[in-house]
N, CA, C and O of each residue as an XYZ file, in Angstrom:
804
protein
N      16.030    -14.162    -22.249
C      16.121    -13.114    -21.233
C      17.384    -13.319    -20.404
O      17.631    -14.444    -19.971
N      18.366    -12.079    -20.112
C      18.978    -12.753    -19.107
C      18.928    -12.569    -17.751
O      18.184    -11.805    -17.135
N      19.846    -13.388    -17.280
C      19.715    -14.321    -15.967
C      19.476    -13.414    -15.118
O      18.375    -13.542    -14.581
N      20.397    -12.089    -14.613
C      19.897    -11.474    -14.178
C      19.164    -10.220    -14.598
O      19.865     -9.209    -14.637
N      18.407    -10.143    -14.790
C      17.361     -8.407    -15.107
C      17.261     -7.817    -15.184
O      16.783     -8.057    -16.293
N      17.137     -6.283    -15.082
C      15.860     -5.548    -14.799
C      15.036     -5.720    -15.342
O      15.000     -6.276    -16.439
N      13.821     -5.136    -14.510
C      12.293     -5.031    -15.029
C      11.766     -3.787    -14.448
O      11.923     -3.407    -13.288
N      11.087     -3.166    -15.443
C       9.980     -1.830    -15.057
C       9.121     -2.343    -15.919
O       9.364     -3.131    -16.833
N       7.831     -1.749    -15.522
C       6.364     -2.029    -15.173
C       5.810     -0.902    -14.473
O       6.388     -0.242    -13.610
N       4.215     -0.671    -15.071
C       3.203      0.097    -15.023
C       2.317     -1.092    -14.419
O       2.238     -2.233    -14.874
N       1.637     -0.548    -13.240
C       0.286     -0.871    -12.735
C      -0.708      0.000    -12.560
O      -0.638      1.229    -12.555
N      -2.111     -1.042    -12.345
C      -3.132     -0.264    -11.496
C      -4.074     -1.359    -10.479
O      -4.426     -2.504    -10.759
N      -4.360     -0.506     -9.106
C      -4.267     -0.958     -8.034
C      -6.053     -1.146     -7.351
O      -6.593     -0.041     -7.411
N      -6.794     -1.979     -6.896
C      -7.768     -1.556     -6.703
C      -7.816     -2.528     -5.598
O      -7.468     -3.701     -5.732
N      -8.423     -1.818     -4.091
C      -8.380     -2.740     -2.654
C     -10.078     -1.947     -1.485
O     -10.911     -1.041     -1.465
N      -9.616     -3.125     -0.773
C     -10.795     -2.637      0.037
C     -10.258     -2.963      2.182
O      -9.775     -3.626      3.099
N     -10.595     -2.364      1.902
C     -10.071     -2.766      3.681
C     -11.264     -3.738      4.734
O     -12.439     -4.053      4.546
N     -10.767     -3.872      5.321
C     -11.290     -4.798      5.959
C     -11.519     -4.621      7.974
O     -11.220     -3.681      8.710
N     -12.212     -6.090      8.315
C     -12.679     -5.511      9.856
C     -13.145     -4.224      9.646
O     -13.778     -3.811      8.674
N     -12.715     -3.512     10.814
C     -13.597     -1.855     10.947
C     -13.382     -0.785      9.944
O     -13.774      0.382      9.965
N     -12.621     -1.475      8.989
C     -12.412     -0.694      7.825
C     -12.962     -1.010      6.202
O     -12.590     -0.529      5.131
N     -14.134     -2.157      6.566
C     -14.270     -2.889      5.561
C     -14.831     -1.494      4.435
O     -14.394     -1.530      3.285
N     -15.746     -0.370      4.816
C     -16.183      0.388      4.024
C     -15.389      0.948      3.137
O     -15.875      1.496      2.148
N     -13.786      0.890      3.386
C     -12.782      1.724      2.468
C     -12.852      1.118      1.293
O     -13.224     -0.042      1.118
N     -12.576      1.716      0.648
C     -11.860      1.039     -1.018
C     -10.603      1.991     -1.360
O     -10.345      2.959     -0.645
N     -10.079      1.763     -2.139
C      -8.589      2.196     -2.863
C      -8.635      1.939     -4.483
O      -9.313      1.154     -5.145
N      -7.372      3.179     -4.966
C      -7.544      3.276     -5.991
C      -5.884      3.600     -6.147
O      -5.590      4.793     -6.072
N      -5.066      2.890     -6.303
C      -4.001      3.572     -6.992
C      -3.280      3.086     -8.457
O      -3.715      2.083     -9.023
N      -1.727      4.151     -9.246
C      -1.661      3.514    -10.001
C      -0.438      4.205     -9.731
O      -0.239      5.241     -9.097
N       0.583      3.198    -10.518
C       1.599      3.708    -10.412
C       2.671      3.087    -11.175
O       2.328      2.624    -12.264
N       4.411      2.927    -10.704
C       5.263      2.366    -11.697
C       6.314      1.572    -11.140
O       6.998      2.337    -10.462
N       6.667      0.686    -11.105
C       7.427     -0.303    -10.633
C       8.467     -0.764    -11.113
O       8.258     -1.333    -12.184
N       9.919     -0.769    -10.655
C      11.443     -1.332    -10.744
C      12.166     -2.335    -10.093
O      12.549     -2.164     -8.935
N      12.430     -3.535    -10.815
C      13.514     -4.593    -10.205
C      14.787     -4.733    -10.375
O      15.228     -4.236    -11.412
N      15.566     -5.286     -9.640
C      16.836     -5.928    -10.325
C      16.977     -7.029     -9.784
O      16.852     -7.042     -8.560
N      17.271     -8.274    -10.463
C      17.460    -10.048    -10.219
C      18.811    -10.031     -9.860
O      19.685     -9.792    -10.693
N      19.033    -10.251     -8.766
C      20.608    -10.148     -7.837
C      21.022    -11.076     -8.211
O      22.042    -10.976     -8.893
N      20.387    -12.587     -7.934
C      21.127    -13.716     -7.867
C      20.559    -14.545     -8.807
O      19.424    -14.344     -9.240
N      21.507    -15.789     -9.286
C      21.340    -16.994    -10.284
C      20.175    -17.981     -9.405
O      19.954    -18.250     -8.225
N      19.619    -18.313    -10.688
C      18.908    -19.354     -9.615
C      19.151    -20.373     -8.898
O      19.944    -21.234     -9.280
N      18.277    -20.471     -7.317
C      19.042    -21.852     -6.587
C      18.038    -21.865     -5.467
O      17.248    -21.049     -4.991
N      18.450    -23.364     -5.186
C      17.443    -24.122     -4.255
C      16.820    -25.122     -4.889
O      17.371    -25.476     -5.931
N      15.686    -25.777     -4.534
C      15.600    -26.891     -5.020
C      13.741    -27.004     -5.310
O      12.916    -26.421     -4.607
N      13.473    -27.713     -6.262
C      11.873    -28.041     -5.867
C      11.070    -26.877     -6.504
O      11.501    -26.053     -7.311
N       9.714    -26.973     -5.942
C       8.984    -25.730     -6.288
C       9.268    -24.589     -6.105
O       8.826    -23.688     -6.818
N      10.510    -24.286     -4.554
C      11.020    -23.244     -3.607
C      12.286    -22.861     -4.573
O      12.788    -21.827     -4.133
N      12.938    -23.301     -5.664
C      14.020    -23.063     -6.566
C      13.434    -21.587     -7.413
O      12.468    -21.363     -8.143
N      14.710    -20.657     -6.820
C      13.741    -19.201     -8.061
C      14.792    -18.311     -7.918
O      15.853    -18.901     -7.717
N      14.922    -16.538     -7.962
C      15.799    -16.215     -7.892
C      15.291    -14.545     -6.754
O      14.157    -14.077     -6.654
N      16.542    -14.033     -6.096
C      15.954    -12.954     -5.602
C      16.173    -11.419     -5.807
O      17.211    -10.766     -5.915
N      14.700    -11.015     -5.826
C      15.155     -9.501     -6.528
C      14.683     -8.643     -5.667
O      13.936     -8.949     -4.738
N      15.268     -7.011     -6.032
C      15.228     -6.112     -5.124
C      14.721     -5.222     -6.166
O      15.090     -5.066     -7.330
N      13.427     -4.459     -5.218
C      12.458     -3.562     -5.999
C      12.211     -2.539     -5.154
O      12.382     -2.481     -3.936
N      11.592     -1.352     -6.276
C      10.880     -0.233     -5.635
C       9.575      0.148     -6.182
O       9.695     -0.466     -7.243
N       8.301      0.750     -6.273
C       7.335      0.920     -6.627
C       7.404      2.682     -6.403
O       7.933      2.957     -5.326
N       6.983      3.874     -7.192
C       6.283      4.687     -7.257
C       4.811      5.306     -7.384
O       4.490      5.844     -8.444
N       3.775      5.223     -6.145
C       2.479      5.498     -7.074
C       2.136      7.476     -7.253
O       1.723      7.999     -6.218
N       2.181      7.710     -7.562
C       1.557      9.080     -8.010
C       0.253      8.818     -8.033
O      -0.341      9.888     -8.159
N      -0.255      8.199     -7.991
C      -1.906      8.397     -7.911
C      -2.307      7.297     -6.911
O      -2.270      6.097     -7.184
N      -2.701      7.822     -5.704
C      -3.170      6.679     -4.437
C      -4.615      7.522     -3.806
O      -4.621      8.558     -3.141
N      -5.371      6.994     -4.097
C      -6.796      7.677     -3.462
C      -7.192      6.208     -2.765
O      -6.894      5.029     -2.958
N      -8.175      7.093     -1.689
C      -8.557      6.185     -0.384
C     -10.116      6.878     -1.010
O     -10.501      7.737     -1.803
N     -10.627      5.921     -0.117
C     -12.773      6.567     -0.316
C     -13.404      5.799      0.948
O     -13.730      4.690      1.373
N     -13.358      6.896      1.189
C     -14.176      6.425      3.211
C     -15.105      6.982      3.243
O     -15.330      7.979      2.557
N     -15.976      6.412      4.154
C     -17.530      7.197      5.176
C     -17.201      8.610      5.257
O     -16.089      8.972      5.642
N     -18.346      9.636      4.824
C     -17.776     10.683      5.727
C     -18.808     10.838      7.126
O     -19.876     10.229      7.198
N     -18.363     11.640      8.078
C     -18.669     11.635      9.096
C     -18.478     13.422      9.437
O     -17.741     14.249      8.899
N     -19.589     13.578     10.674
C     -19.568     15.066     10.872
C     -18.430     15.076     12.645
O     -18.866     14.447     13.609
N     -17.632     15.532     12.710
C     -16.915     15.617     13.741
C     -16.677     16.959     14.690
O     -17.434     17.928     14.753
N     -15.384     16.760     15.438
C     -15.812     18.565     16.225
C     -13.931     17.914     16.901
O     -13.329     16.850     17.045
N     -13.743     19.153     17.077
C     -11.902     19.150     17.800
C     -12.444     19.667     19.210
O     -13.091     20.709     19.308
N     -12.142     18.889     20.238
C     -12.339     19.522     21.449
C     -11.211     19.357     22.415
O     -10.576     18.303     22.398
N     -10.908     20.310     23.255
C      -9.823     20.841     23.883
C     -10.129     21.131     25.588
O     -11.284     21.307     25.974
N      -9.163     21.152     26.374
C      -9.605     21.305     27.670
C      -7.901     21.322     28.330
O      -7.002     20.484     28.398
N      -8.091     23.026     28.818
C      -7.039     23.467     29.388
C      -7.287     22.723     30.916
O      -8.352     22.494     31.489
N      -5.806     22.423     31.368
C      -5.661     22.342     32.871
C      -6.624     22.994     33.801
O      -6.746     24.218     33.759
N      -7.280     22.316     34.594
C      -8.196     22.700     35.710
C      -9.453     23.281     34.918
O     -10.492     23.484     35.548
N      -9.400     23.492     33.868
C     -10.476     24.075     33.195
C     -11.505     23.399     32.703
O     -11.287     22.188     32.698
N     -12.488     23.693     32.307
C     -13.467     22.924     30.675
C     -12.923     22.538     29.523
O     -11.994     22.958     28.833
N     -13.694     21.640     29.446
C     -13.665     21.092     28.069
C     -14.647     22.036     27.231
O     -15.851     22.162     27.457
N     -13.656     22.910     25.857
C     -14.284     23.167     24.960
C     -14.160     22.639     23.610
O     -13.223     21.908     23.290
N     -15.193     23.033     22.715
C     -15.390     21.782     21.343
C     -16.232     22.779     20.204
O     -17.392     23.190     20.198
N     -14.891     22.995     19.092
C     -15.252     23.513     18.033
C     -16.836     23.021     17.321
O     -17.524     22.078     17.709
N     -17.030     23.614     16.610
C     -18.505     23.557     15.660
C     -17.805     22.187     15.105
O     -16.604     21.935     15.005
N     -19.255     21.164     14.685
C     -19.042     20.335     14.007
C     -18.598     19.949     12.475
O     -19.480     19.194     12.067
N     -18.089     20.047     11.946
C     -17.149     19.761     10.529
C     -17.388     18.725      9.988
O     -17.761     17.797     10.706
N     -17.222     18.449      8.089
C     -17.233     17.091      7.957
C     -15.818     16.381      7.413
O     -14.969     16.771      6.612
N     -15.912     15.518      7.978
C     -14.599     15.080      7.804
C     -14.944     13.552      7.071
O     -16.013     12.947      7.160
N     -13.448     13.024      6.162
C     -14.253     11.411      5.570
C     -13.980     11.586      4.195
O     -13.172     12.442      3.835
N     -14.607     10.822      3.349
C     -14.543     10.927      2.063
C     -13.523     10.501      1.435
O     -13.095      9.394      1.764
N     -12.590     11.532     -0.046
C     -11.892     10.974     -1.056
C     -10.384     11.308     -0.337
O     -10.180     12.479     -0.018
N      -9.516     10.476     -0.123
C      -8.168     11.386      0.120
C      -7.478     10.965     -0.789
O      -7.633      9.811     -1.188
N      -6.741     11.629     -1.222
C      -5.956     11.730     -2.203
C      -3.686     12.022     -1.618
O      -3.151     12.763     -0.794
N      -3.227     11.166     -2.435
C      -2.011     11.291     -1.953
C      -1.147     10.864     -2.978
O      -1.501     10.573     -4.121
N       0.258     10.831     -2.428
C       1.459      9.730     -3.154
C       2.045      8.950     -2.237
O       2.224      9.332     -1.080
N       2.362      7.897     -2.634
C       3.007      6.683     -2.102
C       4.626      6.460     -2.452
O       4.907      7.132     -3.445
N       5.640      5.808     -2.000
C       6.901      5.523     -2.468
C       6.823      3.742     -1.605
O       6.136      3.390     -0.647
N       7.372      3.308     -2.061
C       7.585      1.805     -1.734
C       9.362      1.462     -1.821
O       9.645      0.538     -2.584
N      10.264      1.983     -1.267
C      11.071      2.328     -1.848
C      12.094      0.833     -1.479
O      13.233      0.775     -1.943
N      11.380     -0.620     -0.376
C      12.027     -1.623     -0.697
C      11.221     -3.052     -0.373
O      10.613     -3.499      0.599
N      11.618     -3.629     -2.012
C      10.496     -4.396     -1.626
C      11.423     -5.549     -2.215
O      12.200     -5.472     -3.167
N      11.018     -7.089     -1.059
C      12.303     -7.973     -1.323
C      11.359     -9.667     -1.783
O      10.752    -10.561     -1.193
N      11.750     -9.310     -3.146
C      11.019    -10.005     -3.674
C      11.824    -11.491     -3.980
O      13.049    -11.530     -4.095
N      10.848    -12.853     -4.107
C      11.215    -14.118     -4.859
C      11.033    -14.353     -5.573
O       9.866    -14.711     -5.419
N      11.303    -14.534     -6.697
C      10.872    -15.186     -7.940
C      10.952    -16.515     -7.736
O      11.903    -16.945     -7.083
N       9.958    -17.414     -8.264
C      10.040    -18.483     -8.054
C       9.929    -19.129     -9.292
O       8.813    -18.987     -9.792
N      11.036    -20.059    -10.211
C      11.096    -20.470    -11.291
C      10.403    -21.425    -11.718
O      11.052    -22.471    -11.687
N       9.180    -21.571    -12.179
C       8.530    -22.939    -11.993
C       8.330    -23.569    -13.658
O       8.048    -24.711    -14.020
N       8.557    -22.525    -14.339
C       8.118    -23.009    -15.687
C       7.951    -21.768    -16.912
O       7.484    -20.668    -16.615
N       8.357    -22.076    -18.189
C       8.396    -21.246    -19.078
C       7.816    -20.053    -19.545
O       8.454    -19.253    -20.229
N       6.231    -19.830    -19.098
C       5.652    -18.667    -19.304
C       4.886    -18.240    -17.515
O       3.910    -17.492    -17.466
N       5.079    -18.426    -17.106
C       4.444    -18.257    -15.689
C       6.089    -18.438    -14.798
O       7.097    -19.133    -14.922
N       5.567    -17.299    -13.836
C       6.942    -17.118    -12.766
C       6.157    -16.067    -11.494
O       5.863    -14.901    -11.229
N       6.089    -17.641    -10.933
C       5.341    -17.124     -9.320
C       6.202    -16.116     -8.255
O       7.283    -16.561     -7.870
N       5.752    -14.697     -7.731
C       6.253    -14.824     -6.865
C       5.817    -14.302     -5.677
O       4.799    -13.611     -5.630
N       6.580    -14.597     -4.562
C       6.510    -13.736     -2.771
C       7.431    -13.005     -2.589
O       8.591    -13.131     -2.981
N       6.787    -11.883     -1.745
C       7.594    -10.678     -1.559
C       7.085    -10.446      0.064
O       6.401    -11.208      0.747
N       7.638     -9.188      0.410
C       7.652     -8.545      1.772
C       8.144     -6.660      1.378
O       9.130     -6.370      0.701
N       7.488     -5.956      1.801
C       7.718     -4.875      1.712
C       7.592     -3.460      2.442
O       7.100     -3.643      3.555
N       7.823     -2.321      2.239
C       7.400     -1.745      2.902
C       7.548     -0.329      2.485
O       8.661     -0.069      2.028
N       6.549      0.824      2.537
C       6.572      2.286      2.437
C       5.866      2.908      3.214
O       5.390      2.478      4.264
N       5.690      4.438      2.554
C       5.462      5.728      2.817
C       4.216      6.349      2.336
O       4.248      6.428      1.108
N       3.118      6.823      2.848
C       1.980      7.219      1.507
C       2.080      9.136      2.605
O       2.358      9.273      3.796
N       1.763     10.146      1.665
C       1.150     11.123      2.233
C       0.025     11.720      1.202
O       0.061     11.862     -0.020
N      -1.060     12.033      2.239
C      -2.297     12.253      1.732
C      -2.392     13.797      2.133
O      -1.875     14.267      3.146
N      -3.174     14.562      1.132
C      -3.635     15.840      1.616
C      -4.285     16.028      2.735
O      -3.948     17.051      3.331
N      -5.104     15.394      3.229
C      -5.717     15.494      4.566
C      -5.295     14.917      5.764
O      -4.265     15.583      5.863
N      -5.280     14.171      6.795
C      -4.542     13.115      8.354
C      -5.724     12.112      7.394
O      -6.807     12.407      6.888
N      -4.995     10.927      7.432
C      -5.571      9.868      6.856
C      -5.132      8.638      8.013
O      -3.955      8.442      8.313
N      -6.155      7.938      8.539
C      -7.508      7.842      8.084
C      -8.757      8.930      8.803
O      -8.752      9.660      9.794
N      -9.477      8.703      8.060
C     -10.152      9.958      9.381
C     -11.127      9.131     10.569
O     -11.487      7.966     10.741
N     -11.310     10.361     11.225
C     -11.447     10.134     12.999
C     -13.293     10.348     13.047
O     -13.719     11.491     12.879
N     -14.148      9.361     13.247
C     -15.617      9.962     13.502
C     -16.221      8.772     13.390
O     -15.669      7.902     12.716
N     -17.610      8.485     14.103
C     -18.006     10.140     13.901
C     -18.497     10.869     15.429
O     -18.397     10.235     16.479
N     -18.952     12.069     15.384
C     -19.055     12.582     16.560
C     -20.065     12.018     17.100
O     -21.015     11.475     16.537
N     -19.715     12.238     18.984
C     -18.341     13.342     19.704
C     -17.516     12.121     19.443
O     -17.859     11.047     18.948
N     -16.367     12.516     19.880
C     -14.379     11.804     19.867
C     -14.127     12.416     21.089
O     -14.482     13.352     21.805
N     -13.226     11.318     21.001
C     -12.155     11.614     21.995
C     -11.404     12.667     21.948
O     -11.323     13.164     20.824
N     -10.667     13.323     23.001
C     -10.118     14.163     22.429
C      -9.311     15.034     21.669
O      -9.312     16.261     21.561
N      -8.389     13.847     20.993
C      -7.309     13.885     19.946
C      -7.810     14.675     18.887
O      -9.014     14.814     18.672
N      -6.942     15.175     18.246
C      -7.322     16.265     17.080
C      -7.245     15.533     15.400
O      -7.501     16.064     14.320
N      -6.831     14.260     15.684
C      -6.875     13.788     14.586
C      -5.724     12.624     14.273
O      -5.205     11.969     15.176
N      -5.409     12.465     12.890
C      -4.565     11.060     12.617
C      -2.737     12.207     12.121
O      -2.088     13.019     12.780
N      -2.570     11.653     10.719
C      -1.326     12.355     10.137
C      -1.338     12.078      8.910
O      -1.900     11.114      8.390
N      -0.573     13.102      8.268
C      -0.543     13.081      6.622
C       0.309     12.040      6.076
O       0.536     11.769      4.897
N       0.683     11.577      6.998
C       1.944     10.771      6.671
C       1.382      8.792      7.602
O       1.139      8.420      8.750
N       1.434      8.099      6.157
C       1.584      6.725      7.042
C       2.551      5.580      6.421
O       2.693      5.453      5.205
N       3.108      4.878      7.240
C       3.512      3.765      7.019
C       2.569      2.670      6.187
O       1.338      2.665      6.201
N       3.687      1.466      5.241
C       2.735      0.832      4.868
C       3.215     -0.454      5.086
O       2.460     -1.059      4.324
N       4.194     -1.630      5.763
C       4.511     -2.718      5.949
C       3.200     -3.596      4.924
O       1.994     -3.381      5.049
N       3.696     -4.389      4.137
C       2.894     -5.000      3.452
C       3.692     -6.835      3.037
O       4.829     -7.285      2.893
N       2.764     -7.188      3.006
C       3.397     -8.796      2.243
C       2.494     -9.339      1.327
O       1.343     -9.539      1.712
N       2.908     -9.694     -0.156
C       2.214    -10.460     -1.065
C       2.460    -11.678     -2.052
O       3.596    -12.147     -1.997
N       1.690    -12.189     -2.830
C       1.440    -13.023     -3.777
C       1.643    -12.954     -5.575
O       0.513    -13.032     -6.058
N       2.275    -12.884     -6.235
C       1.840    -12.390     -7.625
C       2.308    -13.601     -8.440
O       2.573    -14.737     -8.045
N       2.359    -12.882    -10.148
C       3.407    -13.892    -10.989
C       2.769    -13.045    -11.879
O       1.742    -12.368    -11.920
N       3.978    -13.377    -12.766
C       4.252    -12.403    -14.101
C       3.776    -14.188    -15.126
O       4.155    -15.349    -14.969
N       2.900    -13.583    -16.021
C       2.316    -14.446    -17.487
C       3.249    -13.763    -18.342
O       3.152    -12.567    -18.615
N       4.409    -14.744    -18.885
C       5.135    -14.196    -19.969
C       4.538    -14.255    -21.222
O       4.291    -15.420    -21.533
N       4.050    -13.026    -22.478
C       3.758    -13.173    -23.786
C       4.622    -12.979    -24.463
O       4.241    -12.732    -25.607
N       5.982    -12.956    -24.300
C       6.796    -12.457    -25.363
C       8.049    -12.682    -24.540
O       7.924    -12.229    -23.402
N       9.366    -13.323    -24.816
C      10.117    -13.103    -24.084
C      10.766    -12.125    -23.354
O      11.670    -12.353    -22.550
N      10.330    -11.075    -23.615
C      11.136     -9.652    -22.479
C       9.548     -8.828    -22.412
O       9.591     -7.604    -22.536
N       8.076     -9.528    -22.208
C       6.995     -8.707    -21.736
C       6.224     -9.969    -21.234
O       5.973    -11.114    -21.608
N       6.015     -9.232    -20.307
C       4.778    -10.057    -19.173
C       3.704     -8.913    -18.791
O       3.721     -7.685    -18.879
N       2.748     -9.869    -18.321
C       1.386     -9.029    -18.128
C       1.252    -10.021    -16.162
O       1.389    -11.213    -15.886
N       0.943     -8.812    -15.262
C       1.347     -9.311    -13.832
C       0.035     -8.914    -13.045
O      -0.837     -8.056    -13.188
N       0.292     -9.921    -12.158
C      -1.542     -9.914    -11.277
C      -0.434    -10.234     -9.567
O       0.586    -10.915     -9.466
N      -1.072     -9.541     -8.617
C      -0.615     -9.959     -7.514
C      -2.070     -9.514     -6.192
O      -3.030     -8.763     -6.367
N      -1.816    -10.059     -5.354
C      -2.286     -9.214     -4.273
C      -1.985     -9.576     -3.099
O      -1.948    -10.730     -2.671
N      -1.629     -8.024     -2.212
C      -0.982     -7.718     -1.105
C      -1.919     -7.378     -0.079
O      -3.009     -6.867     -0.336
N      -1.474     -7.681      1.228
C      -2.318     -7.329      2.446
C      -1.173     -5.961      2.901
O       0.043     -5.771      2.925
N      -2.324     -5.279      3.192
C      -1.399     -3.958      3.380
C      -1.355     -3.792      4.750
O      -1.951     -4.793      5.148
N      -1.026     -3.162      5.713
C      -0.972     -2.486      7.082
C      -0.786     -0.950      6.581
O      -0.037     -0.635      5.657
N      -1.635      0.014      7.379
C      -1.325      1.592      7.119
C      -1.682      2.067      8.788
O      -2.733      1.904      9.407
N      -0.354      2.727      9.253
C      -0.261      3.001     10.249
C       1.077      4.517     10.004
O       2.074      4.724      9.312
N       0.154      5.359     11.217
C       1.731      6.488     11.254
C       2.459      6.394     12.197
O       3.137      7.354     12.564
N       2.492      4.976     12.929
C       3.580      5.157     13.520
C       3.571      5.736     14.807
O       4.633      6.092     15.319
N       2.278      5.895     15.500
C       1.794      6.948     16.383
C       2.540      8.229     16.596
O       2.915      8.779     17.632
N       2.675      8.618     15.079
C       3.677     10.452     14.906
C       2.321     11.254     15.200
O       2.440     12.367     15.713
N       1.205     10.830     14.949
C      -0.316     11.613     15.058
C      -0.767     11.961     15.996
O      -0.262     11.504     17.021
N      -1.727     12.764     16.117
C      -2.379     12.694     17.747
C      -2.932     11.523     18.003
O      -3.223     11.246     19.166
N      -3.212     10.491     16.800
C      -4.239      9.259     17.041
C      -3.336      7.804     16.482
O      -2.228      7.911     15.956
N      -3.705      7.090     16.599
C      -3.344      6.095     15.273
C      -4.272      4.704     15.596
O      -4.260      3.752     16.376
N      -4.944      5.140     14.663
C      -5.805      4.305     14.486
C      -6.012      3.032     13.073
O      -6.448      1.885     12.968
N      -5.545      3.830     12.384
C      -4.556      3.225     11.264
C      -6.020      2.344     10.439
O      -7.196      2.634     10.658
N      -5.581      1.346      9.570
C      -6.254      0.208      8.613
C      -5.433     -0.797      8.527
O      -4.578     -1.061      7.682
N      -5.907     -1.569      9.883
C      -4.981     -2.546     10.156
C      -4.648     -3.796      9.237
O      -3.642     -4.503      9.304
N      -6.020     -3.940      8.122
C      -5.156     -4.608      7.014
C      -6.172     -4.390      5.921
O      -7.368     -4.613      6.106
N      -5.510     -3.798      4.382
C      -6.444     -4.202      3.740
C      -5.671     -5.079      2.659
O      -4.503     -5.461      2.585
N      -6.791     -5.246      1.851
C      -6.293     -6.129      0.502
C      -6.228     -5.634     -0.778
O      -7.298     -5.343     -1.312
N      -4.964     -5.440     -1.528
C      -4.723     -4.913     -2.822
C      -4.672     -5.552     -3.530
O      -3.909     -6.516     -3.466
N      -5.528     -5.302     -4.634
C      -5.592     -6.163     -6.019
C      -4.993     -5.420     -7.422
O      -5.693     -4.542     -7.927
N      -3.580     -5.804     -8.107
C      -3.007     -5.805     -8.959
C      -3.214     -6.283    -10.338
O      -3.340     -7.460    -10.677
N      -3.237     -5.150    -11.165
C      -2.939     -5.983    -12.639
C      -1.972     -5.009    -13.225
O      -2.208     -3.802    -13.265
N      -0.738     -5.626    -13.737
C       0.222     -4.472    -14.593
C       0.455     -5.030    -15.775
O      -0.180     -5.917    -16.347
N       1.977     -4.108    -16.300
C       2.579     -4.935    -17.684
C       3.679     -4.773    -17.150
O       3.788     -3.816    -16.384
N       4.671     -5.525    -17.350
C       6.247     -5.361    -17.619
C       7.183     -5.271    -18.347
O       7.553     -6.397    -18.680
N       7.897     -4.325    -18.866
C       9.045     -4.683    -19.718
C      10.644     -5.472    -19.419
O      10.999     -4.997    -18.340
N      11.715     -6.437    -19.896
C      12.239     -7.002    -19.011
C      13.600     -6.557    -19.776
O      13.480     -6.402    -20.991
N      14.751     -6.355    -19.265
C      15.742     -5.887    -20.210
C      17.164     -6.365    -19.420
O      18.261     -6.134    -19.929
């Protein structure tokens, strides 16, 4: 293989959130790109090389509680009024971009190549994700279609062939919008569990 890389790779993604979010689970799948910048260096177990990646998922579903809720409003000097109750919760469905993720390879040995990364993206879901309930709420109207994802993880590629590996990792995610929403209440961390393939060229 040489020294420096690329690699693309197909995954699929399966997580659950945690604390007040332990009920979520996740489902995504998607496609993943590196390039190995540098020769290897350093010393010890910490000796590896560093690469710069992006991830695409086209398929990112969330699966939450649903809950029955209500939007309520209250003009200056006035009442508080509060739409009929709605259900809100369930499957959301979206796409993700990961568009930099700064990865280590860590060289430890001939068919196994550990590594740590740090990263970070974008997901938008058809609905304000996460959702808000259950009723009554506060009076915010809700979250945003749009969240941040700051993440950091664990993996390593099992080499079967010299230019294919089969890859396992898992990442603690953060999903937050950034308070662009009326709310942000976010999933302050969950845990993603990885299995892909790679091709290496």
């Amino acid at each position: 293989m040489a020294s420096l890389p690329w690699e693309y790779g197909a995954f699929v993604n399966v997580g659950f959130g945690t604390g007040n979010r332990d009920a979520y689970k996740f489902l995504w799948a998607g496609l993943h790109a590196g390039k190995v910048l540098t020769p290897p260096f350093g010393k010890g177990l910490l000796r590896g090389q560093f690469e710069l990646g992006a991830e695409l998922i086209p398929l990112w579903q969330a699966y939450t509680p649903k809950y029955l809720r209500a939007n309520c409003y209250a003009q200056p000097g006035g009442p508080q009024t509060c739409s009929n109750e709605f259900p809100t919760g369930g499957t959301y469905t979206g796409v993700s971009i990961t568009p930099v993720i700064l990865r280590w390879n860590l060289r430890s040995g001939h068919r196994l190549m550990p590594w740590i990364q740090g990263a970070g993206g974008l997901i938008w879901t058809n609905h304000k994700f996460p959702p808000v309930g259950p009723y009554p709420l506060p009076r915010h109207l809700g979250t945003s279609v749009f969240n941040y994802t700051p993440q950091f993880g664990l993996g390593a590629h099992y080499f079967i062939k010299p230019r294919r590996s089969i890859d396992i990792s898992a990442n603690a995610v953060h999903i937050s919008n950034a308070s662009m929403g009326d709310a942000n209440p976010g999933v302050n961390a969950s845990v993603q569990l990885s299995i892909g393939y790679t091709w290496w060229k």
